[in-house]
Structure formats: structure tokens, C-alpha cells
C-alpha positions in Angstrom: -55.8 -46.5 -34.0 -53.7 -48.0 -30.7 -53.6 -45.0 -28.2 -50.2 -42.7 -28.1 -47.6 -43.5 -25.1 -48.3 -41.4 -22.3 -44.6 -40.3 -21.3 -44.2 -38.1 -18.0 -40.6 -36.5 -17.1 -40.1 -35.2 -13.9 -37.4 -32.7 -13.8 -36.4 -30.0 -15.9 -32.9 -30.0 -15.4 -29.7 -32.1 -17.4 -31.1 -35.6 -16.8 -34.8 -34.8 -17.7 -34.3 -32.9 -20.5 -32.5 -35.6 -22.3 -34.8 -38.5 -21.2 -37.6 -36.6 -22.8 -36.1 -35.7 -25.8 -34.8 -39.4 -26.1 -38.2 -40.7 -25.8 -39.6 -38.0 -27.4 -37.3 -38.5 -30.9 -37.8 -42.5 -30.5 -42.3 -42.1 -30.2 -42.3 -39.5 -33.1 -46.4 -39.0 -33.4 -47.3 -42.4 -31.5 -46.2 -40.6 -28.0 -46.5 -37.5 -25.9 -44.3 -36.4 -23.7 -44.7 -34.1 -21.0 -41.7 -32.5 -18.9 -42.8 -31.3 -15.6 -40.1 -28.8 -13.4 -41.5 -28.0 -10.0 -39.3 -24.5 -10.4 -40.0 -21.6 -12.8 -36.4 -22.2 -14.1 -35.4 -25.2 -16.0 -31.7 -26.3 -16.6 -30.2 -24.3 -14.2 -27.1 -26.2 -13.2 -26.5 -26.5 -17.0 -26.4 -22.6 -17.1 -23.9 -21.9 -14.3 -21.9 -25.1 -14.5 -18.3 -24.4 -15.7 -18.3 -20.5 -14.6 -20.6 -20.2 -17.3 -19.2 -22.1 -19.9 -20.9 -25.8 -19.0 -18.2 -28.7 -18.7 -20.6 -30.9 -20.8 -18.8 -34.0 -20.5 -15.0 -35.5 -20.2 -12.4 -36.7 -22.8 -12.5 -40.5 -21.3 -13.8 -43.0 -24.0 -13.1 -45.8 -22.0 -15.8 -46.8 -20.1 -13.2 -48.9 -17.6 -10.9 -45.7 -16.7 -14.4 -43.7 -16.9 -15.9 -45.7 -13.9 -13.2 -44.6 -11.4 -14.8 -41.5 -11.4 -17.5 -41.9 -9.2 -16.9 -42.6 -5.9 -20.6 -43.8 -6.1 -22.3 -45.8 -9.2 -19.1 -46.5 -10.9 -19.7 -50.4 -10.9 -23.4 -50.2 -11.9 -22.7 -47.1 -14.9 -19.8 -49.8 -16.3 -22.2 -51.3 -18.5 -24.2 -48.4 -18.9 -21.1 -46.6 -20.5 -21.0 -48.9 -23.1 -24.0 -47.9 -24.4 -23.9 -44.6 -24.2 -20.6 -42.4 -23.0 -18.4 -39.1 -23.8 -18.0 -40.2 -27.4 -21.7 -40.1 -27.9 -22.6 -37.4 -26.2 -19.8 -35.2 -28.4 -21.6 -36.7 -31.3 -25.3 -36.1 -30.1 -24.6 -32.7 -29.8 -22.3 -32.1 -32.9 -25.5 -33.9 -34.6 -27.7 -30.6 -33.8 -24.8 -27.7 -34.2 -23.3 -27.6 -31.1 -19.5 -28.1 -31.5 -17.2 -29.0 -28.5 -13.5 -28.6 -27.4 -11.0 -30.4 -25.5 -8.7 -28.4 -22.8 -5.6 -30.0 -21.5 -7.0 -31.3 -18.4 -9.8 -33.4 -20.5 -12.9 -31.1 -19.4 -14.9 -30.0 -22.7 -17.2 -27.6 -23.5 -19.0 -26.0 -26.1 -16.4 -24.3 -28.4 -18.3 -21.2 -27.8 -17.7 -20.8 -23.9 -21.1 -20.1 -23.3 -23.9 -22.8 -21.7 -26.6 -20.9 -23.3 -25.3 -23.0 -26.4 -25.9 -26.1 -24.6 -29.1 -24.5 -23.1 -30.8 -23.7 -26.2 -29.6 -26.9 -28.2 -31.4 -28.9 -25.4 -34.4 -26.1 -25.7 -34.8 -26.9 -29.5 -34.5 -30.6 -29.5 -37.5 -30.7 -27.2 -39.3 -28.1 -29.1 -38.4 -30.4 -32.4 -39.5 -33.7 -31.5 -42.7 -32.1 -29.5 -42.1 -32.4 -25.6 -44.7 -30.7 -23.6 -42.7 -28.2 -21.2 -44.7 -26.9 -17.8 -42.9 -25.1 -15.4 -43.6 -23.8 -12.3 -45.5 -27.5 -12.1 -44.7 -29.8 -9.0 -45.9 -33.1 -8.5 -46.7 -34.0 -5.4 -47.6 -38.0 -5.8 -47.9 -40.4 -8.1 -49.8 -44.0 -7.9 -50.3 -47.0 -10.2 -53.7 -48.2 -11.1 -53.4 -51.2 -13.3 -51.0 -50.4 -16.1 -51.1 -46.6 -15.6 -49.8 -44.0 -13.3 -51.6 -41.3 -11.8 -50.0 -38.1 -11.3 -51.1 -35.9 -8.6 -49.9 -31.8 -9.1 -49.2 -29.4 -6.8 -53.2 -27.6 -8.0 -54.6 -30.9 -6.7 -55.5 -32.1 -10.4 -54.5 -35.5 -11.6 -53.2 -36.9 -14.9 -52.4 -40.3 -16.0 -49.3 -41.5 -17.7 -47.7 -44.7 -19.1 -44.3 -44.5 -18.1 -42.7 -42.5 -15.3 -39.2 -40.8 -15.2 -38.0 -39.2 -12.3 -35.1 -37.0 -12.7 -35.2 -34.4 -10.3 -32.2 -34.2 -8.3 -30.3 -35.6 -5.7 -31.4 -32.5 -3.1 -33.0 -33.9 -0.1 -35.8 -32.1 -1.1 -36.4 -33.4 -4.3 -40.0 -34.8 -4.3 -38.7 -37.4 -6.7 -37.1 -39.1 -3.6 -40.3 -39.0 -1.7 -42.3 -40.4 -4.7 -39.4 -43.3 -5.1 -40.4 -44.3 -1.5 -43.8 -44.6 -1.9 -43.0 -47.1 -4.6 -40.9 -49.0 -2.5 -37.5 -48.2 -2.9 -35.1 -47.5 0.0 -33.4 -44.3 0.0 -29.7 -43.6 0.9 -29.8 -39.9 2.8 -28.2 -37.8 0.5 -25.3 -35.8 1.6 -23.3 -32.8 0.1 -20.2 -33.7 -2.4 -17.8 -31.5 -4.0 -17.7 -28.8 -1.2 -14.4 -26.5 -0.6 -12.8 -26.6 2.9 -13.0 -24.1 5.5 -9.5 -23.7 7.3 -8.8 -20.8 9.5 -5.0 -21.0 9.2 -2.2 -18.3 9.3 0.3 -19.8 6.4 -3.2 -19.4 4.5 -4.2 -15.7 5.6 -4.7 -13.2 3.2 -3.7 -15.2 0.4 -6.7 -15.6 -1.5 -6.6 -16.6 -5.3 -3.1 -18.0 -5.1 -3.2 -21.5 -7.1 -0.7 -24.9 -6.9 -0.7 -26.2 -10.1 -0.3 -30.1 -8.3 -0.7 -30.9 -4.7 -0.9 -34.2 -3.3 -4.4 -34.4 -0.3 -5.0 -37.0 2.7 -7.1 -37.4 5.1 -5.4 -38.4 7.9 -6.6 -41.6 9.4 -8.6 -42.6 6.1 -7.6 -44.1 3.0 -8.1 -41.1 1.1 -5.9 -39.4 -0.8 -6.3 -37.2 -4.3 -4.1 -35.3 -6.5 -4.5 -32.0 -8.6 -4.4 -28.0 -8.0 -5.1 -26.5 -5.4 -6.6 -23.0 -4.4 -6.4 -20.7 -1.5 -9.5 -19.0 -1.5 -10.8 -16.3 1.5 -12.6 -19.0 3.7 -9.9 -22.1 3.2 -8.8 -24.1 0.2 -10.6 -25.2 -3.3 -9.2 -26.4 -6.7 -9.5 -29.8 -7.9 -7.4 -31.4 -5.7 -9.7 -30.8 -3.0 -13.0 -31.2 -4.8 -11.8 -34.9 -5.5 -11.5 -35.1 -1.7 -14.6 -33.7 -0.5 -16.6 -36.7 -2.9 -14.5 -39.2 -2.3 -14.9 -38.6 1.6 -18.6 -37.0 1.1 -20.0 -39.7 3.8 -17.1 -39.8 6.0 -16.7 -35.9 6.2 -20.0 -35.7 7.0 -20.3 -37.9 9.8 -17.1 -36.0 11.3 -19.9 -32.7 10.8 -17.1 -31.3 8.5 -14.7 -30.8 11.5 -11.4 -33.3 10.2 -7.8 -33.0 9.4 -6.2 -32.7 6.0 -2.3 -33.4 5.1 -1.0 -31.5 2.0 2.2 -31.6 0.2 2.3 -29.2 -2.3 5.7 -30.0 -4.0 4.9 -34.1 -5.0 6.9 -36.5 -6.0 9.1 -35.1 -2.9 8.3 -36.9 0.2 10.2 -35.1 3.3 13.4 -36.6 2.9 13.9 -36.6 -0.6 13.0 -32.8 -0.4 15.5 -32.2 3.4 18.1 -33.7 0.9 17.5 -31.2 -1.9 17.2 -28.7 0.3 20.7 -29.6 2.0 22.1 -28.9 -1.9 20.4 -26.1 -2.3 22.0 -24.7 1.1 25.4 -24.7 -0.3 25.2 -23.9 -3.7 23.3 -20.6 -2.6 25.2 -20.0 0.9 24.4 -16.1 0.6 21.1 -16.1 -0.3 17.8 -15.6 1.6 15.9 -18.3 2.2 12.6 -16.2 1.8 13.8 -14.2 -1.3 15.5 -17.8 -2.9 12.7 -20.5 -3.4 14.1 -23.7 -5.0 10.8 -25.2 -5.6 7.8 -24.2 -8.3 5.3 -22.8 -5.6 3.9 -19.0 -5.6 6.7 -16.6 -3.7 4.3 -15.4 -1.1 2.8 -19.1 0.3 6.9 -20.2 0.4 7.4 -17.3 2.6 5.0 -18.3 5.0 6.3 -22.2 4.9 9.5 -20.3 5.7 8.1 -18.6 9.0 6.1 -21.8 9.6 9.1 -23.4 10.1 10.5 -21.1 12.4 12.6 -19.6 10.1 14.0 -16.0 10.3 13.1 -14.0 7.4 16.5 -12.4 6.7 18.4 -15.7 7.3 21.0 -16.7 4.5 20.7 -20.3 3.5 24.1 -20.9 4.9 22.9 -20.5 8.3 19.8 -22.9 8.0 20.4 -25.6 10.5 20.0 -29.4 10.0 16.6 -29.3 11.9 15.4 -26.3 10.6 15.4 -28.0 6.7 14.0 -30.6 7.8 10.7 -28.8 9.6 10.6 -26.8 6.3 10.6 -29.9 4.3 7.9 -31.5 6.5 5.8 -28.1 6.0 5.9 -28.2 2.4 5.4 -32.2 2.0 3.5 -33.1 4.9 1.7 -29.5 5.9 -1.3 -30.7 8.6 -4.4 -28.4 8.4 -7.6 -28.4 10.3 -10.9 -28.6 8.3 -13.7 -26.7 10.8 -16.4 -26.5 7.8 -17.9 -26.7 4.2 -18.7 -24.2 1.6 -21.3 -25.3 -1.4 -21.5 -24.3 -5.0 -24.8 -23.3 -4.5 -26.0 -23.5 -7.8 -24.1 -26.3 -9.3 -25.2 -28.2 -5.9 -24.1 -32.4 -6.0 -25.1 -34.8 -3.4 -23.9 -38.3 -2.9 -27.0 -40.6 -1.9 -30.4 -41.3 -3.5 -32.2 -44.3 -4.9 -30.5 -47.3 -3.8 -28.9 -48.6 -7.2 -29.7 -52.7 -6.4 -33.0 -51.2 -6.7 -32.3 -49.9 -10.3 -31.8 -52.1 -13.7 -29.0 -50.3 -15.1 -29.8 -51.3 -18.8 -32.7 -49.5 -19.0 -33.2 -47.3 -15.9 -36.4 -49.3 -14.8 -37.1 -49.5 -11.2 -37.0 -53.1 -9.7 -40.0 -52.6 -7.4 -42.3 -51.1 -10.0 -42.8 -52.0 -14.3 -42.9 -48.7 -16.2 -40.4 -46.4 -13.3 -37.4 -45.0 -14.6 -34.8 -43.2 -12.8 -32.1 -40.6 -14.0 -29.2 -38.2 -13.2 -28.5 -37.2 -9.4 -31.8 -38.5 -8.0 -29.7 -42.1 -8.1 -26.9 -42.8 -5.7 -24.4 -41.6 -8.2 -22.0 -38.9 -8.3 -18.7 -38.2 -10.0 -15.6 -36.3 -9.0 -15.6 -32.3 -10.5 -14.5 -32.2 -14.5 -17.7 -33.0 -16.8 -18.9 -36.4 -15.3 -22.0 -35.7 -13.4 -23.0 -34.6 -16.5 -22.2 -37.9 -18.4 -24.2 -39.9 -15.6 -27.2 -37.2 -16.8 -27.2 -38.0 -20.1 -26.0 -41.4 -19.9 -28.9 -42.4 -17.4 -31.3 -39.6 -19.4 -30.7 -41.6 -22.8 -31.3 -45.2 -21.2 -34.4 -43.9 -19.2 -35.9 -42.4 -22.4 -35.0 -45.3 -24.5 -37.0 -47.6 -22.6 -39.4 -45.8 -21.5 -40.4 -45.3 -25.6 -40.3 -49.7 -26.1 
């Protein structure tokens, strides 16, 4: 009898977990795979991602408008997200009980609100089709010797494999990357995305948990420039909107140490003289009124009122008083309001870096490394990384699936 395929995963986290249960399900009994997390913990982004309830993918099923997700890998997944994408991820997991919802901003998640769902569907598929878990299991090296790799762990023992798939993580410290290197490959020095601003500001003090439905963010100076909601939080501003920023500009920012200025205007399509114009209306159809107590635009009371003082305003003023000069500085503040970025704050747990494996390096069809027959790469340890809303998750599986798949031919 022709000897079993010798599969090795490394990473127990999205990416891993569905490379070896890809290649797992394709070998049946004429492969082993073993899954190897350096951590005692496996799948832990998948726990906390979404609050909790783990944005498992997006509703975009075209792999065109999908690609314009990723700031980074979006050219090289194109192809890869016509093999595998959001449609058939929903159906892989509807295929093993897990059914999934759409909410109005296209994230989904398990109709149950819970990532344990996720968790324990990704649990019992490797249980199923016989992957070998071992936690609390780093390894440290790997070599090839004629068609087989050699696996050194963090006891010092070795063990020899087939096929190799790295999937552990775009974190600097990922011994994935410093296993790609001794291969060969070149690696681009990861740096944080999806962070929320720091901004000590007083139109921001003490207004913690109030939320813009749609703001419109630039970087000053840059091309950049996203759209979405926004959130005041305690140490700056978060939401969407500023998520989209942070990976967009993840390089950029960071060569600027996180110290950068952002432009806001949080009542779009207005520009500052549509807006002066309305406002000018507004000042004579409601003559008596005060401008802090009357707010013509859709924005929380309390954050107008301190656009009002920002602009110099008096508090108690009437509208009819407002001068010329003063609407336009309040227009400016609420379509062009400058803010000073002095920092970054992480998701600790649901951690995403832009940088990795360089992706020339990578055959996107089937994952295999370029430098070495029988590598495969998946999930963050790549140079890919999507904007905040389910799709570093679809690059997971995506790049899980192909990894798996060809690491079973």
C-alpha cells in the first residue's frame, strides 16, 4: 500500500483550521493531518470577532467589487475569489448546520449571535474528517530533505511531513514569518491595520459613545479618503469610517508614528458652501430660535452644540443674530472639521496587520510558495488585509480552502 500524505498545519486559528479540514475531507484515510498552535488557545480571533458574535464573512458575490476591499492583496485574491468567495463560504457552513444572516450594512453572522457556533462547527469538521489537533505546540524550524519537510518543535523533537501550510498570523511574531524566510521568501514588515484614533480634542470631550450614522474622512495631504459612521469613544474616534482609514493608510500612518491630521465632515453630501447656504435659510425661517437648542442637520444634540461654541458662537444667540462669517466658520466646522491624530489604539484580540509574505512570491491558485514545491501559505501571514466588515475572514477561508486543496493533489 502507497504511504498516507503527510499534511502539517501551522496555526490554529481561521486560516488553519480550514486548510486542514479542506485537506483533511479531500485525503479521507490516504492522509493525516496534523494542526499545530504554538498557543494553548486555538481560534481565538474567531471567538471575539464581531463583539462576540463572529462577522464570518460579507454579502459581496462579486468577486470584482469584492477585491476593493483590501487595500493589500486585492489584485492577487481576484482570481482566487472565483474559486472560492462569500457565496461558498455561506454554503460550506449551511452544509454542516450553521445558518447565517444578512444585516443591512452586508456584515453576516451566524443567525445565532454567538461565535461559539462558528467555533464548534470548525471544532467538529476537524474532529469528523480526522485532523490531529496539538496545542500548546510551537514549531520552531522547518527544513526540506529531498521531497520531505522536517519539522523541528519547540521540545527539540523532529517530525517529517509532505506538505507544509503556514497559517499563523500576520503578528510580527508569528514564527511562520521566520520559517517563510528561511525558505527564501522576502518579507514585507508587518504593521498594525484597523486601529482607532487617539485625538485629545475639546468638541470631542466627554462625549464618549455618541455615534454619526455617515461621515465623510481625509487625510490631509494624502489621497485618502473613506466614508461610514463614526464614533466618539473616551481616547478619540472609532466606527467604520475610521477603521477604513486606518487600513487604507496602515503604512503611511505608520511612518508618520501615528502622529497625522484627519479632516471630517459629518453632514456629507454638504460641502461648506452648500451647507453656509442652508444655513443662511435656516437663519430666517427660525429668526427666534437658539442656534444651540435648533439644529437643522441629523447629528446628535450635544456634538452640534460644541460645533456651535467651536465656531465662536454664543450659546444663547438667536439665529437671527448669526453673522455672515459666523455661518460660514460653523459650516466649515461641520464639513471640513480638522483634527489632530497623536496615537493608535488596537483591538487587541481581533489584532490585523498589513504586511507578510511578499505575494509575487505566492501562486495564488493554489497557495504554493514560488521558492519552495510542497509550501503553502494562508490567512494574515500573506500581505493581505481587508477593510473591517467580514473580509479578513473571506481571505481566511478563501486562502485556507486553496491551501488545503492543493496541498491534498
Amino acid at each position: 500500500m502507497p504511504e498516507r500524505r503527510r499534511i502539517a498545519v501551522l496555526g490554529g486559528g481561521a486560516a488553519g483550521f480550514f486548510a486542514a479540514i479542506t485537506s483533511a475531507e479531500q485525503l479521507g484515510p490516504d492522509g493525516v493531518v496534523t494542526l499545530f498552535e504554538a498557543t494553548p488557545h486555538l481560534l481565538a480571533k474567531v471567538r471575539v470577532s464581531g463583539g462576540g458574535r463572529c462577522n464570518v464573512t460579507h454579502a459581496c458575490f462579486e468577486p470584482a467589487e469584492l477585491v476593493k476591499k483590501y487595500p493589500r492583496g486585492g489584485r492577487e485574491l481576484l482570481g482566487a475569489f472565483h474559486r472560492f468567495q462569500p457565496r461558498d463560504t455561506i454554503e460550506w457552513f449551511a452544509a454542516r448546520g450553521v445558518a447565517t444572516k444578512t444585516e443591512a450594512d452586508g456584515r453576516m453572522f451566524p443567525t445565532t449571535d454567538d461565535s461559539t457556533t462558528i467555533i464548534d462547527c470548525l471544532m467538529s469538521a476537524a474532529v469528523r474528517s480526522g485532523v490531529t489537533i496539538r496545542t500548546s505546540t510551537p514549531v520552531r524550524s522547518a527544513s526540506k530533505e529531498g521531497e520531505a519537510f522536517q519539522l523541528t518543535l519547540g521540545d527539540g523533537s523532529c517530525e517529517a511531513f509532505d506538505r507544509v501550510i503556514i497559517a499563523t498570523g500576520g503578528n510580527k511574531a508569528s514564527g511562520g514569518l521566520t520559517i517563510a524566510t528561511s525558505f527564501g521568501h522576502a518579507i514585507v514588515a508587518p504593521v498594525p491595520s484597523l486601529f482607532t484614533f487617539h485625538i485629545s480634542d475639546p468638541r470631542l470631550t466627554d462625549l464618549a459613545g455618541i455615534f454619526v450614522e455617515n461621515a465623510v474622512v481625509t487625510a490631509p495631504g494624502t489621497k485618502l479618503k473613506t466614508d461610514g459612521p463614526v464614533l466618539i469613544t473616551h481616547a478619540g474616534l472609532s466606527g467604520p469610517g475610521i477603521l477604513k482609514l486606518s487600513a487604507w493608510g496602515a503604512r503611511e500612518f505608520a511612518e508618520q508614528n501615528y502622529a497625522f491630521p484627519i479632516a471630517i465632515n459629518w453632514v456629507p453630501p454638504h460641502t461648506a458652501d452648500s451647507l453656509f447656504k442652508s444655513l443662511a435659510v435656516v437663519r430666517e425661517q427660525n429668526a427666534r430660535k437658539q442656534v444651540t437648542t435648533f439644529s437643522p442637520v441629523a447629528m446628535p444634540q450635544r456634538l452640534w452644540e460644541r460645533f456651535v461654541v467651536a465656531a465662536v458662537i454664543p450659546t444663547t444667540m438667536p439665529w437671527a443674530h448669526v453673522s455672515n462669517p459666523s455661518l460660514q466658520a460653523l459650516a466649515a466646522q461641520l464639513t471640513t472639521a480638522a483634527f489632530q491624530v497623536d496615537g493608535k489604539s488596537m483591538f487587541k484580540d481581533e489584532f490585523v496587520t498589513c504586511g507578510g509574505v511578499k505575494l509575487s512570491e505566492v501562486d495564488f491558485k493554489t497557495m504554493e510558495s514560488r521558492h519552495c514545491a510542497g509550501l503553502h501559505f494562508a490567512g494574515e501571514v500573506l500581505d493581505v488585509d481587508g477593510v473591517t466588515g467580514g473580509f479578513n475572514f473571506q481571505n481566511a477561508w478563501t486562502t485556507g480552502y486553496l491551501a488545503g486543496m492543493a496541498a491534498a493533489r
